[in-house]
C-alpha positions as CSV (number, residue, x, y, z in Angstrom):
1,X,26.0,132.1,-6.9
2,X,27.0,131.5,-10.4
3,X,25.6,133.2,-13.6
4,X,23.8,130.3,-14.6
5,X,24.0,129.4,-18.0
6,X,21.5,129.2,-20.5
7,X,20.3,125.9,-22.1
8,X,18.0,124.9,-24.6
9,X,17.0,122.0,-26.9
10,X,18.6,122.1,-30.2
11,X,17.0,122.6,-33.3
12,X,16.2,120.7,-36.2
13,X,19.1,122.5,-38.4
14,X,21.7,122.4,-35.7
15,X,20.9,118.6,-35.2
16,X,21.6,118.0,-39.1
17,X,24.5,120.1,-38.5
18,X,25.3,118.3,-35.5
19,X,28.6,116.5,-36.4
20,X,30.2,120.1,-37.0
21,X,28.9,122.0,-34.3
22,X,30.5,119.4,-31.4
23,X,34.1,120.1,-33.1
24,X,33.6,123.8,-32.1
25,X,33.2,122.8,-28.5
26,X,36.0,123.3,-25.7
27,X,37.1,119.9,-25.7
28,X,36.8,119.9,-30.0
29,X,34.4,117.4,-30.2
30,X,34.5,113.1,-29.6
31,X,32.6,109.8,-30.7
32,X,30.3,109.7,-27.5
33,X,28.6,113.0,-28.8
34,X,28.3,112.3,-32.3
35,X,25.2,111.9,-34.4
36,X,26.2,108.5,-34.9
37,X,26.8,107.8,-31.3
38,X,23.1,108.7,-30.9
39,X,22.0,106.5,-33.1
40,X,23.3,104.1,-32.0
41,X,22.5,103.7,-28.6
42,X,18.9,103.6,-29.6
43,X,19.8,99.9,-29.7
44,X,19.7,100.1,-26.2
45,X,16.7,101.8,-25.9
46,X,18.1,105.4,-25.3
47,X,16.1,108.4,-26.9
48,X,19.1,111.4,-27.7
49,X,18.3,114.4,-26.8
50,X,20.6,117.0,-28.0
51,X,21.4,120.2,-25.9
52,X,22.7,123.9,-26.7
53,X,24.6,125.3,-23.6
54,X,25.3,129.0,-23.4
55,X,27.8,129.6,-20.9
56,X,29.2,132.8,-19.7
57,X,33.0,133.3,-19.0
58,X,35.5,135.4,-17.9
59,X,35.3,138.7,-19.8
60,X,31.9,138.9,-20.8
61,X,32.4,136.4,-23.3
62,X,30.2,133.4,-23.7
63,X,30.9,129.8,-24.6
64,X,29.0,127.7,-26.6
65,X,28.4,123.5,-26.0
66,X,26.3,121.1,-27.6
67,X,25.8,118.6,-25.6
68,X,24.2,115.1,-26.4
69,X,22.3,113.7,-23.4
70,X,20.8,109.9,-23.7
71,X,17.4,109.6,-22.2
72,X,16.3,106.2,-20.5
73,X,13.2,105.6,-18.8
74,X,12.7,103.4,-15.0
75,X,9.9,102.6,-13.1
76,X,10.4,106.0,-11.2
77,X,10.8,108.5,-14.2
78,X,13.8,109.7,-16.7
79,X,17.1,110.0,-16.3
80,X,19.6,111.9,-18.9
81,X,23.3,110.6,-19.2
82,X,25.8,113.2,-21.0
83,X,28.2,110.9,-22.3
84,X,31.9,112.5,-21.8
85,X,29.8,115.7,-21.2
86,X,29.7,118.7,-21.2
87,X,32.7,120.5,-21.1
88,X,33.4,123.7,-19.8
89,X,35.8,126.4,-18.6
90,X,33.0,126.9,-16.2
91,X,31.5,124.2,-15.0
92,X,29.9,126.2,-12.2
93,X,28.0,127.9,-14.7
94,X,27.0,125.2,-16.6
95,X,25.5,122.8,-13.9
96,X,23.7,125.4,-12.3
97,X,22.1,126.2,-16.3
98,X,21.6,122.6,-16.5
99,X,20.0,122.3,-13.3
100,X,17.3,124.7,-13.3
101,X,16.5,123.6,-17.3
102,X,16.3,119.9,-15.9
103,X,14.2,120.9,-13.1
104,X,12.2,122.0,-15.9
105,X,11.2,118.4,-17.5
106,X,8.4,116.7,-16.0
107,X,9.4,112.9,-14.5
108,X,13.3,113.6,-14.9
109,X,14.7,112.3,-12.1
110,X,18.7,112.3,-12.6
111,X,21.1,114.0,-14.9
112,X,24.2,112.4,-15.0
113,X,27.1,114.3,-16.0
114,X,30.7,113.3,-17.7
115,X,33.2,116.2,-17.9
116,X,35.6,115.2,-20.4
117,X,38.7,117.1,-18.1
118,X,41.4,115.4,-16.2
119,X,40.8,113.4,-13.1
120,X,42.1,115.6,-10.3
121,X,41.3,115.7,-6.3
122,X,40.7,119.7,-6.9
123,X,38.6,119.0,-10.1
124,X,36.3,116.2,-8.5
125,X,35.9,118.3,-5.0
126,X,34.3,120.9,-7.2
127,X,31.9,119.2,-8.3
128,X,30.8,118.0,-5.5
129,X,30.9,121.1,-4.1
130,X,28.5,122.0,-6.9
131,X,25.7,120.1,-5.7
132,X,26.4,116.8,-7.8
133,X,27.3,113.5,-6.3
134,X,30.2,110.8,-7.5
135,X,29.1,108.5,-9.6
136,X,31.1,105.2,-11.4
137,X,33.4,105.5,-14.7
138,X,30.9,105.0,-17.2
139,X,33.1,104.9,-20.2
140,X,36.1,102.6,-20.9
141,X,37.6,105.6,-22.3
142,X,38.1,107.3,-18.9
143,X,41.5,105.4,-18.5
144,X,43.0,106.0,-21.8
145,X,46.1,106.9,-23.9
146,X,45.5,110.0,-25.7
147,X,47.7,110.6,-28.5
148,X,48.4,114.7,-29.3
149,X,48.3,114.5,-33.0
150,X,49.2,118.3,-33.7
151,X,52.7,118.1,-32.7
152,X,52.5,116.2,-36.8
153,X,54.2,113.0,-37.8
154,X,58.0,112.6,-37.3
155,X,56.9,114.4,-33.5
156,X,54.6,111.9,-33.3
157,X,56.4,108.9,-34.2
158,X,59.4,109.5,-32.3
159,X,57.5,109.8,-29.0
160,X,56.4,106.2,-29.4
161,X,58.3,103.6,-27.5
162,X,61.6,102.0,-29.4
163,X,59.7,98.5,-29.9
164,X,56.6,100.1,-31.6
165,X,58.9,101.8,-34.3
166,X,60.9,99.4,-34.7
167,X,57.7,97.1,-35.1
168,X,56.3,100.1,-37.7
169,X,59.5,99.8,-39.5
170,X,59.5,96.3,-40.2
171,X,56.1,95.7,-41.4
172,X,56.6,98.2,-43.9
173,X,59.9,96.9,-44.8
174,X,59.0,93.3,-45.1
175,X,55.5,94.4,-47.4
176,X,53.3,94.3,-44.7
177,X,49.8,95.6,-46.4
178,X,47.5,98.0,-45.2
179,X,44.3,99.2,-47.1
180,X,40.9,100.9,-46.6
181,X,38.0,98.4,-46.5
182,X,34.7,99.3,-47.7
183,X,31.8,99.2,-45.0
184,X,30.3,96.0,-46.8
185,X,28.3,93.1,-44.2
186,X,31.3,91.0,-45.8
187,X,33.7,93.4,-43.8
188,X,31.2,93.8,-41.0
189,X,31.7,90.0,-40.7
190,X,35.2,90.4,-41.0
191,X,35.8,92.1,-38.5
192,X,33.9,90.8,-36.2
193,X,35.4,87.2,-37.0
194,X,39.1,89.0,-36.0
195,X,37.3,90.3,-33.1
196,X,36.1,86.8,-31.2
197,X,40.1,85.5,-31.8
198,X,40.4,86.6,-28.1
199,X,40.3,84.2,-25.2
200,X,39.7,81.3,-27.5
201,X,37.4,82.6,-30.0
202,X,35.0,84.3,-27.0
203,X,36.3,87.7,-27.5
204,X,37.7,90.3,-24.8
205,X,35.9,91.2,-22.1
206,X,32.7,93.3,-22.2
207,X,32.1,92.6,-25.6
208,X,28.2,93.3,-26.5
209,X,25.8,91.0,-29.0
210,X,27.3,90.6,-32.7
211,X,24.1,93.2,-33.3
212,X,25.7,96.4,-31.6
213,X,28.5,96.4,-33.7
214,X,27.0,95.6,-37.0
215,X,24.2,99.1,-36.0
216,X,27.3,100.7,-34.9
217,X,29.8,100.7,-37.7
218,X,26.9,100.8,-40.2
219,X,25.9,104.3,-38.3
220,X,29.2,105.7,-38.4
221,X,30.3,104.5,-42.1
222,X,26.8,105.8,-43.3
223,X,27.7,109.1,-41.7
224,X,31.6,109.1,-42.9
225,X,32.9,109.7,-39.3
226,X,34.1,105.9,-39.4
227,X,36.4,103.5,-41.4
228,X,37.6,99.8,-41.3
229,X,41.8,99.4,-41.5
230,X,42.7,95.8,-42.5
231,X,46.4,94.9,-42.3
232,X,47.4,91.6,-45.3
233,X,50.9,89.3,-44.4
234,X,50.5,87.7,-47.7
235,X,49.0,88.1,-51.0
236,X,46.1,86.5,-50.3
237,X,42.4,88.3,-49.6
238,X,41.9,87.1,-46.1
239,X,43.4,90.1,-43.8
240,X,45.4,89.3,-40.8
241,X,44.5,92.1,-38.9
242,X,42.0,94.9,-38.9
243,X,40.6,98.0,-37.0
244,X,37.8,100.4,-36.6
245,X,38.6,103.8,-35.8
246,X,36.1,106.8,-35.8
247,X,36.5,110.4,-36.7
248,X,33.3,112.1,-35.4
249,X,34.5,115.3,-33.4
250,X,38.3,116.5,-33.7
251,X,39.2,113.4,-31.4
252,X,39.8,109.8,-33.6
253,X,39.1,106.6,-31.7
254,X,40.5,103.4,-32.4
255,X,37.1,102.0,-31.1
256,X,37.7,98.4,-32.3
257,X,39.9,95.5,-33.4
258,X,41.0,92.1,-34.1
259,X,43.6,89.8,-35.7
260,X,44.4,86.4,-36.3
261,X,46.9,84.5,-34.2
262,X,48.5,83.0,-37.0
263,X,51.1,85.6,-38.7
264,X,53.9,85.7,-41.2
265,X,54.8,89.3,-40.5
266,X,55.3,90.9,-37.0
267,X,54.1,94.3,-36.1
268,X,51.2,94.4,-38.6
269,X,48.8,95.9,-36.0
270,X,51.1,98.7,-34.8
271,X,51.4,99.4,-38.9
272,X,47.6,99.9,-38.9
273,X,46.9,102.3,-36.1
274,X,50.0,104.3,-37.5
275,X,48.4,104.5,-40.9
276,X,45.5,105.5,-39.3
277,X,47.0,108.2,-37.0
278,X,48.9,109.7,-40.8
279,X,45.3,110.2,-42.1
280,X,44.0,111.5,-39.1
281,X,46.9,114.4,-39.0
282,X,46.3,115.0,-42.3
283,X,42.8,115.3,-41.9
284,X,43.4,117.9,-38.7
285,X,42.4,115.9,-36.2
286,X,43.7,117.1,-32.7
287,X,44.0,113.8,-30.9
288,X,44.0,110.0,-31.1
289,X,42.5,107.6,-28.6
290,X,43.5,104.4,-27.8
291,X,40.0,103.6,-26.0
292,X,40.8,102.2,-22.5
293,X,43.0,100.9,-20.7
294,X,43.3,99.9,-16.4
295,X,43.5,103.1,-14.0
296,X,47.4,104.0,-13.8
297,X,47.5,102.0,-10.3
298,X,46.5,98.6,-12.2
299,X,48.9,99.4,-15.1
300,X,50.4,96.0,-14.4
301,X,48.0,93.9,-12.8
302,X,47.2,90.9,-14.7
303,X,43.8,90.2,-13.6
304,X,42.5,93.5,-15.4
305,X,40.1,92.8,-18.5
306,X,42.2,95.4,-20.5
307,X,45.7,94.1,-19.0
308,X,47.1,92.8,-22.3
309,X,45.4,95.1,-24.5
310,X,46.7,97.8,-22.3
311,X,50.3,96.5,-22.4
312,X,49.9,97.4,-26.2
313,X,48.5,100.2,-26.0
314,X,51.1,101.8,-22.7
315,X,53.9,101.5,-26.0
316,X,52.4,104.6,-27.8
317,X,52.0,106.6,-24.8
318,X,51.1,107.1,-21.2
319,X,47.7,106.3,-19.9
320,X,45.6,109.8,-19.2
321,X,42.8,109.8,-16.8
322,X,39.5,111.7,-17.0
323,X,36.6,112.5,-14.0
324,X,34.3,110.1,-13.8
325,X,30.2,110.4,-13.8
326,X,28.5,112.6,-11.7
327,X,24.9,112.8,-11.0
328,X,22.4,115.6,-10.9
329,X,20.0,114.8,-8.4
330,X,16.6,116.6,-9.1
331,X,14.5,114.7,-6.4
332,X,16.2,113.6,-4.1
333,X,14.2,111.1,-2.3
334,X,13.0,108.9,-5.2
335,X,16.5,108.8,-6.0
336,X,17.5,107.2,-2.9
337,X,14.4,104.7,-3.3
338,X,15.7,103.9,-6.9
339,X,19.2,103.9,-6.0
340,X,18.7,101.7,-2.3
341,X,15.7,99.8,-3.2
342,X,14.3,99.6,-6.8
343,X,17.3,99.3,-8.9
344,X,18.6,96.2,-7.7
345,X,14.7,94.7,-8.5
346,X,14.3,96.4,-11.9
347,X,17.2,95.8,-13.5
348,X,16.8,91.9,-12.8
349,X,13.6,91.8,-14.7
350,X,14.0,94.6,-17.0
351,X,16.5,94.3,-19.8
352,X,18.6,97.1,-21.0
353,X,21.5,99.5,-19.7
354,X,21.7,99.8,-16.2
355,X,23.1,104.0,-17.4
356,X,22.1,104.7,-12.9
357,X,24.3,102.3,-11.6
């Protein structure tokens, strides 16, 4: 058996020092484990509960995570979710640490688990061999392109595909503009306005209540782990283009964006994200994601909701593919009532996420 790991609830300093601590974790940090993030998803009525991890490795060493778990409550008890979480060089050490601190809170029932490492047979087989059982991909970001942002600018840039540079290249040339918006409800409504262009004005697909966003970029802006990019084709104040990208952990996302269909300049939306990626190097941030794309198999399979945004995205780099959720079972049989019986029933009366599916 493993050393076990030690774990422990975080305290009232670390949280308020939260945003820092996640950068110093293996995987440097990301948005899903972010003060902000946690906020956040009290929209959807998830408590956070933030989590220090203490795990031993090789040498004698130890290794320390802080982990944000998001607690939900069912008919039959609790149930954690560790967004992208946690990461580990050993993960042995850290579920049998989490396990026996879960076991520890009265009514939990499930602990479902994230590791943000790449999706491998080997990788998935020991987990399962761990005691935990597959679960689905939770987060859009598990199919991704992941953009290494310490190999610095003209690196960078020349990696991308011919058509994206030579999209860059223009936009600049021809007096594309780019600027910083402040996080005002005007650009708030913005935004969201460039958002709903999709599919005739409905939006993409899986796009939640004009709500979520507005408590979501006002939690990051009020924090400073997120900014607006808008993207101008003229001279006048309406922008053709923008995006939301956050900077919570050492990992930026381009979590959001929009334009209108109606341009005078071509390549205005590569311009942004590039603009973006420059302050994010400059900043010493390690990576950039594109947040989600299909699975590599359904690269190019139109009937995808991420197909054309993914066709995008594939020019800046290749699609990178993380482990999906796991889940901790603590009791096993009113687990298999919830998951056989009870879920099915709840969730069609109860609103909310369905985080146990």
């Amino acid at each position: 058996m493993p050393t076990a790991a030690s774990v422990r609830r975080a305290s009232s300093d670390e949280i308020a020092e939260w945003d820092a601590l996640i950068e110093a974790n293996p995987d440097g940090g990301h948005m899903v484990q972010s003060l902000a993030f946690a906020e956040t998803k009290r929209f959807d009525g998830l408590e956070p509960v933030f989590l220090v991890i203490d795990a031993p490795v090789a040498g004698g060493a130890t290794e320390r995570i802080h982990a944000l778990a998001l607690e939900g409550k069912v008919s039959l008890g609790r149930y954690w979710y560790l967004p992208m979480g946690p990461t580990a060089t050993d993960m042995a050490a850290v579920i049998a640490g989490l396990r026996a601190f879960a076991l520890g809170e009265r009514g939990l029932l499930v602990v479902k688990v994230e590791p943000h490492l790449e999706r491998t047979p080997e990788r998935s087989n020991e987990l399962v061999a761990l005691g935990l059982e597959r679960s689905r991909d939770m987060q859009v970001m598990t199919h991704t392109v992941v953009l290494d942002l310490t190999m610095g600018e003209e690196e960078l840039f020349a990696s991308f595909s011919q058509m994206i540079r030579r999209q860059v290249r223009g936009a600049t040339k021809k007096g594309y503009r780019v600027e910083r918006a402040d996080p005002s409800q005007a650009t708030f409504d913005r935004m969201h306005a460039m958002m709903l262009t999709v599919a005739g004005g409905k939006g993409m697909a899986g796009m939640r209540e004009r709500e979520y966003y507005d408590a979501f970029w006002r939690s990051f802006t009020e924090r400073g782990t997120g900014r607006f990019y808008f993207g101008y084709d003229d001279e006048g104040e309406e922008p053709q283009a923008g995006i939301f990208v956050t900077t919570a952990g050492r990992t930026a996302v381009y979590k959001d964006g929009g334009s209108r269909p109606d341009r005078k300049i071509n390549g205005g939306s590569a311009l942004l994200l590039w603009t973006a990626m420059q302050d994010c190097i400059a900043e010493g941030k390690l990576a950039f994601d594109l947040a989600g794309t299909p699975p590599p198999e359904r690269a190019d399979d139109p009937t995808h909701p991420f197909h054309g945004l993914a066709q995008f995205k594939l020019r800046f780099g290749e699609i990178s593919s993380f482990l999906p959720s796991f889940d901790l079972v603590l009791h096993p049989l009113r687990h298999r009532l919830w998951e056989r019986v009870v879920r099915r029933v709840e969730w069609r009366i109860t609103k909310g996420p369905d985080t146990l599916r």
